[in-house]
C-alpha positions in Angstrom: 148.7 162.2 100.3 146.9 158.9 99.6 149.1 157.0 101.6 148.2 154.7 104.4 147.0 156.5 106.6 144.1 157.7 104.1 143.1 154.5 103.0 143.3 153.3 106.9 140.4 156.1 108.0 138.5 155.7 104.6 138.5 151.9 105.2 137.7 152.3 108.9 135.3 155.4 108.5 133.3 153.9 105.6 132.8 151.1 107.6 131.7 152.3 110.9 129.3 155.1 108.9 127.7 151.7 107.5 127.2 150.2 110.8 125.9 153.3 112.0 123.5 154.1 109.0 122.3 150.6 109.6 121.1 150.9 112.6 119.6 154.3 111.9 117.7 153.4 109.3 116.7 149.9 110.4 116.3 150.7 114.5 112.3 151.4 114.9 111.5 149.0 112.0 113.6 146.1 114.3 111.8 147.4 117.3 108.6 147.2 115.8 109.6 143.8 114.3 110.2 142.4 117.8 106.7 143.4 119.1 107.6 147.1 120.4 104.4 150.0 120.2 105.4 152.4 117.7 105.7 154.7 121.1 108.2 152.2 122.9 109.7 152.3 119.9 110.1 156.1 118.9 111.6 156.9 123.2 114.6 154.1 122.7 115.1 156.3 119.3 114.8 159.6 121.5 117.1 157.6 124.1 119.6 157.3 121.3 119.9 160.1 119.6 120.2 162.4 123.4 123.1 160.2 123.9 124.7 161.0 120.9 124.3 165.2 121.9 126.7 163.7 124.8 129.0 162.1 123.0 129.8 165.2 120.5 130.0 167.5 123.7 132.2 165.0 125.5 134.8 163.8 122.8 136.1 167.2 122.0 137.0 167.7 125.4 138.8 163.9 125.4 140.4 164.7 121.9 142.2 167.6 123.4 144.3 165.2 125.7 144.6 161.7 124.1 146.0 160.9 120.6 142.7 161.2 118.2 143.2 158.1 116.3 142.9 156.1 119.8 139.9 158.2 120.7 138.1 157.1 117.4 139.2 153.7 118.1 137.5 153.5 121.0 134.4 154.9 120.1 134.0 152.6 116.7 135.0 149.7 118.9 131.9 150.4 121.0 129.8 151.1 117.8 130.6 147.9 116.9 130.2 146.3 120.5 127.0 147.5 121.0 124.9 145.8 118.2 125.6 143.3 119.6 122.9 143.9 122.3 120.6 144.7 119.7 120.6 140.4 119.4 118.6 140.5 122.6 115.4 142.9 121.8 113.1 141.4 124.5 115.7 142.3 127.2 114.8 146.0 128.2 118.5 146.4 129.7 120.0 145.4 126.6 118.3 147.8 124.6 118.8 151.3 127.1 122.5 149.9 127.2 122.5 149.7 123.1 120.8 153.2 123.2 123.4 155.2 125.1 126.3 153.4 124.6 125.1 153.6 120.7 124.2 156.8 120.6 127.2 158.2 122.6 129.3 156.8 120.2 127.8 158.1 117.5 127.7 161.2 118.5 131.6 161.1 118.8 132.3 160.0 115.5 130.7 162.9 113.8 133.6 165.1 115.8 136.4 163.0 115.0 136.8 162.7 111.7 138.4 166.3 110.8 140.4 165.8 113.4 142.2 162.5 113.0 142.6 163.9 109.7 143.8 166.5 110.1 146.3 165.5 113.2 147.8 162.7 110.1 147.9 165.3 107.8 147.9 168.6 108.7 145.4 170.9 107.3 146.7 172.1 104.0 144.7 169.7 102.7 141.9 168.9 104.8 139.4 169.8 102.5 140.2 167.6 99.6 140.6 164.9 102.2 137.8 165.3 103.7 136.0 164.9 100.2 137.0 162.2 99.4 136.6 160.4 103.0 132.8 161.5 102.7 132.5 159.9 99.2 133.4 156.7 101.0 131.0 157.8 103.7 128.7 158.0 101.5 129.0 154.7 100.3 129.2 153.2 104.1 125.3 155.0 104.3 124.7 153.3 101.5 125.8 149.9 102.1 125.2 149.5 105.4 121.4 150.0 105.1 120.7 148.0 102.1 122.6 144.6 103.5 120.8 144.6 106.6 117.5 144.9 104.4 118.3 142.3 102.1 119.4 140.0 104.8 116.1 140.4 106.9 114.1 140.0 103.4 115.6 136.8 103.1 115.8 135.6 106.7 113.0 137.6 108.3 115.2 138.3 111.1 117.4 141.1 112.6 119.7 138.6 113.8 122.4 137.5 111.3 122.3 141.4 110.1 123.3 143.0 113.7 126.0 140.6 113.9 127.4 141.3 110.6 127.2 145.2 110.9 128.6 144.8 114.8 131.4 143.4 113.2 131.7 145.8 110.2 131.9 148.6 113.3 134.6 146.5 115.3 136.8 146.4 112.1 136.9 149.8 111.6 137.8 150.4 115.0 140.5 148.1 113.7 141.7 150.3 110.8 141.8 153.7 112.9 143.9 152.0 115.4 146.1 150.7 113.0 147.3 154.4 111.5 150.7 154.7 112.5 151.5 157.2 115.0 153.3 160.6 113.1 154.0 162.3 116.5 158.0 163.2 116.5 159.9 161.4 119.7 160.3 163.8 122.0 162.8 163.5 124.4 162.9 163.3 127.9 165.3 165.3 128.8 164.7 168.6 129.8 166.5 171.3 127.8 169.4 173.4 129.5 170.2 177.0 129.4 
């Protein structure tokens, strides 16, 4: 059970859930930081979290028709891409793009967990799984928050911290793409009567 494959999506989820908690936690306080109104700041938050309703309404409907793992590699790849916009706050484009490609994103990765799990290992044992992926979850929300903090504490800036956690998101689009596929071959032939 703890095989590969586990460790991959633990390794890959923990780290995009840090990324993602990051931001969260850190978004209006960086906005703020970089000379925003506390209303500015609270719509690109609003901005955000409507794109995420998307992206959990829209990813089931891709999951259904393209291997899950890939599907969760893209959308932690663009997690990850994303913050990287979040380097150029006084550029209004840069921030609507971080919000809905963000957010989006987001949203999707709430969906996808279960079911990459559970399409690498069935579901006789999705719930103990899934335990033990959220513990590491748990630990990405934990993480992810706390570094950026005690990078902008010491450096007063966002900078350094977005690029960090951008990364952190990129490699655990890395992980999720590296689960080996455990689809039998199928052949091409048709069968005969």
């Amino acid at each position: 059970m703890l095989s590969a494959p586990f460790w991959l999506i633990l390794t890959g989820s923990t780290l995009a859930i840090g990324a993602i908690g990051a931001v969260i936690q850190h978004y209006i306080l960086f906005l703020r930081d970089s000379g925003y109104s506390a209303t500015a700041a609270s719509q690109y938050s609003t901005i955000l979290l409507a794109a995420s309703l998307g992206g959990r309404v829209i990813v089931g409907y891709v999951a259904d028709r393209v291997r899950k793992a890939y599907v969760m590699t893209l959308f932690y790849f663009l997690i990850g891409a994303s913050i990287f916009l979040l380097t150029r706050p006084h550029s209004p484009s840069a921030l609507w793009s971080f919000a809905l490609i963000f957010g989006f994103s987001m949203g999707a990765d709430y969906m996808l967990i279960p079911l990459v799990v559970s399409e690498c290992f069935g579901t006789a044992a999705l719930g103990k799984l899934l335990a033990l992926i959220i513990m590491g979850y748990s630990i990405g929300q934990w993480a992810g928050p706390w570094l950026v903090g005690r990078i902008f504490d010491a450096r007063h800036s966002y900078d350094l911290a977005w690029k960090i956690v951008a990364i952190c998101g990129m490699l655990g689009a890395a992980a999720i793409y590296a689960i080996p596929s455990n689809r039998p071959q199928q052949s091409d032939s048709v069968p005969r009567s």
